[in-house]
N, C-alpha and C positions, 0 to 999 in steps of 0.2 A: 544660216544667214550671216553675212557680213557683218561689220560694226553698226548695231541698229541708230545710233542717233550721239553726235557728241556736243555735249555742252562748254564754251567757252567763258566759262563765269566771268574772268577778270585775265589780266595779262601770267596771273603767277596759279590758277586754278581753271581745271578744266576737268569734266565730267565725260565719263563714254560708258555708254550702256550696249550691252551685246542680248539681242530674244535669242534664246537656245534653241533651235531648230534642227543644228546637226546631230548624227550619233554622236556615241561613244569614241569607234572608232575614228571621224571623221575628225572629230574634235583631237584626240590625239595622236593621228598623225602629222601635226600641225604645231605640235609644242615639244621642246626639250626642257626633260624635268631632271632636276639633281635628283641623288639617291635617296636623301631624305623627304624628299615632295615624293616621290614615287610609291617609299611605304606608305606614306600615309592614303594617298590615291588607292594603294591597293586594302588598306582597311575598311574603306567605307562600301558598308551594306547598299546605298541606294545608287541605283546608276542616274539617277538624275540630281543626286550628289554630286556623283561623279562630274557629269558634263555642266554642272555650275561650277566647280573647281578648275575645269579643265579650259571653260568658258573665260576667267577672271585671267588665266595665265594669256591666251590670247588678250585681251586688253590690254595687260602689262607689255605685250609685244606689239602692241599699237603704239605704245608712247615711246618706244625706244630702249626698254628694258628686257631681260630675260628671268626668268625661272632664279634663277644664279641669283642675282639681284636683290629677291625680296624673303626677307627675313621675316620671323616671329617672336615676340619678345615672350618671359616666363607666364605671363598673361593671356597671349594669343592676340597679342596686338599686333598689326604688319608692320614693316618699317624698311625702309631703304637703307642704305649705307652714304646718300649722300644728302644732302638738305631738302629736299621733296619727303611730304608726308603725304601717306598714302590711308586711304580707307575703303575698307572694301563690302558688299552686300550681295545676296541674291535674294530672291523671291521665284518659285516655281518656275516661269520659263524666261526668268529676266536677271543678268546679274551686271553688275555696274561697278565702277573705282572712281575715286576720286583723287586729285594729285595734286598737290597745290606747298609753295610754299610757306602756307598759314597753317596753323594745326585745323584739322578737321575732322569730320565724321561723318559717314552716311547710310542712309537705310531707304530699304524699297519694302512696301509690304502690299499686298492684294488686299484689295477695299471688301469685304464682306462683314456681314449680319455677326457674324461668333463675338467679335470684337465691343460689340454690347454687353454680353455676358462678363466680360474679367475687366469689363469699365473701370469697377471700381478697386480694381486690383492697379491701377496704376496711375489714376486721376485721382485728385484731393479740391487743391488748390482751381483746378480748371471745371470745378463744378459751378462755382458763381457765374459762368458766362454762358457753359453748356444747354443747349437746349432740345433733351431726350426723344419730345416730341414732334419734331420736324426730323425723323428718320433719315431719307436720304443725305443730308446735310449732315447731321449728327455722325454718324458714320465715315464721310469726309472727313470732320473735324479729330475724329475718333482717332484715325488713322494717322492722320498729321502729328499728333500731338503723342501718340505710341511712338511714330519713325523719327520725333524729335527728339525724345527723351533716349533713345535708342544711338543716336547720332552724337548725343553727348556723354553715354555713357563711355561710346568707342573710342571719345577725346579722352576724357579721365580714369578710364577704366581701374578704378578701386573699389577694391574689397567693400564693400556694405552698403554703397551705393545704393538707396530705393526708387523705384522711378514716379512712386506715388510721395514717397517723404521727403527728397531732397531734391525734386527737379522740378520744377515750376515754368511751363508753357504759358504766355501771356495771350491774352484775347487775340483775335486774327479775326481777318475774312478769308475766307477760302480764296474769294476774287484779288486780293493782294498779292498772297505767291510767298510772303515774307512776314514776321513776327519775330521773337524776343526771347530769350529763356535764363532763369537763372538756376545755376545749383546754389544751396545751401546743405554744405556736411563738413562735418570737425571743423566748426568755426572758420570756414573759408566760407566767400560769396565768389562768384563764377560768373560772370557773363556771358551769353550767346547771342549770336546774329542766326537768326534760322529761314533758310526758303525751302520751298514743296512745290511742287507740281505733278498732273497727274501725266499719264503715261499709260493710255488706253485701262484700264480698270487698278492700274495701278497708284500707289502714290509715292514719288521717291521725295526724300528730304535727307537736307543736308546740311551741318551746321558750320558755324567760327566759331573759337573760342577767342573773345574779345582783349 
């Protein structure tokens, strides 16, 4: 499939999400990759690894970049080489970037039941508003509040980061789209602007660092 859906956030961000439908091959006959994206393409065990790797490079060739272009810092952070920050995500048969001149972050994750289980592996703070009992929603909110902390960890990505101890998601409505977040770690406070939406059983979000 084509470029499934692009998001125009603002004049300096914009969002493109690609559903992976093609092969392997179909997918890389369509991309030129340096030699160092090549080993690594030829490391990974999952071929649906593969064609969300191979998916993300297509995107990049939507916006007018190549392969050549996008770097990884000692982290595994992406980065351009000119003032556009980039973020990247996939989820099973959906993978997405994000490019903006504001620092960003983004994540897609598939809305399921498991995510109740390691709730408390990652939520603290967002239990005062949580509400376990209304399942389908819970699991919405579940999801939102994993892909935010997820989306801010991409912005600051440092060492000891907890997503349950130093990232704080603010109440929301699902029906809003939009909510609030902050880090606290080594005596810094962090601000976020966060939006979500869903995408057929999906939920992507994506932050600003304020």
């Amino acid at each position: 499939m084509p470029l499934f859906q692009t998001i125009q956030f603002n004049e300096t961000t914009k969002i493109l999400i690609w559903k992976i439908t093609e092969s392997f091959d179909e997918l890389y006959s369509q991309v030129s990759l340096k030699e160092k994206t090549q080993r690594r393409l030829d490391g990974m065990k999952s071929e649906m690894h593969q064609r969300a790797f191979l998916s993300v490079r297509m995107l990049i060739q939507e916006m007018g970049f190549t392969d050549k272009d996008l770097h990884y810092d000692e982290f595994g952070k992406p980065y351009f080489d000119c003032h556009n920050y980039i973020s990247i995500t996939h989820s099973h048969n959906f993978a997405a970037i994000i490019i903006s001149e504001e620092t960003v972050g983004i994540d897609m994750e598939l809305q399921r039941e498991k995510i109740i289980r390691i709730a408390d592996k990652f939520t603290d703070y967002e239990c005062d508003y949580l509400k376990p009992n209304e399942s389908e929603e819970y699991i919405k909110k579940l999801t939102v509040i994993w892909g935010a902390k997820e989306a801010i960890f991409k912005i600051r990505n440092e060492k000891g980061i907890s997503f349950k101890d130093h990232i704080r998601v603010h109440d929301f409505s699902l029906n809003k789209k939009q909510t609030s977040a902050s880090l606290y770690f080594d005596d810094l406070i962090k601000d976020f602007e966060v939006h979500y939406l869903e995408i057929e059983n999906f939920t992507l979000v994506y932050a600003f660092e304020k």
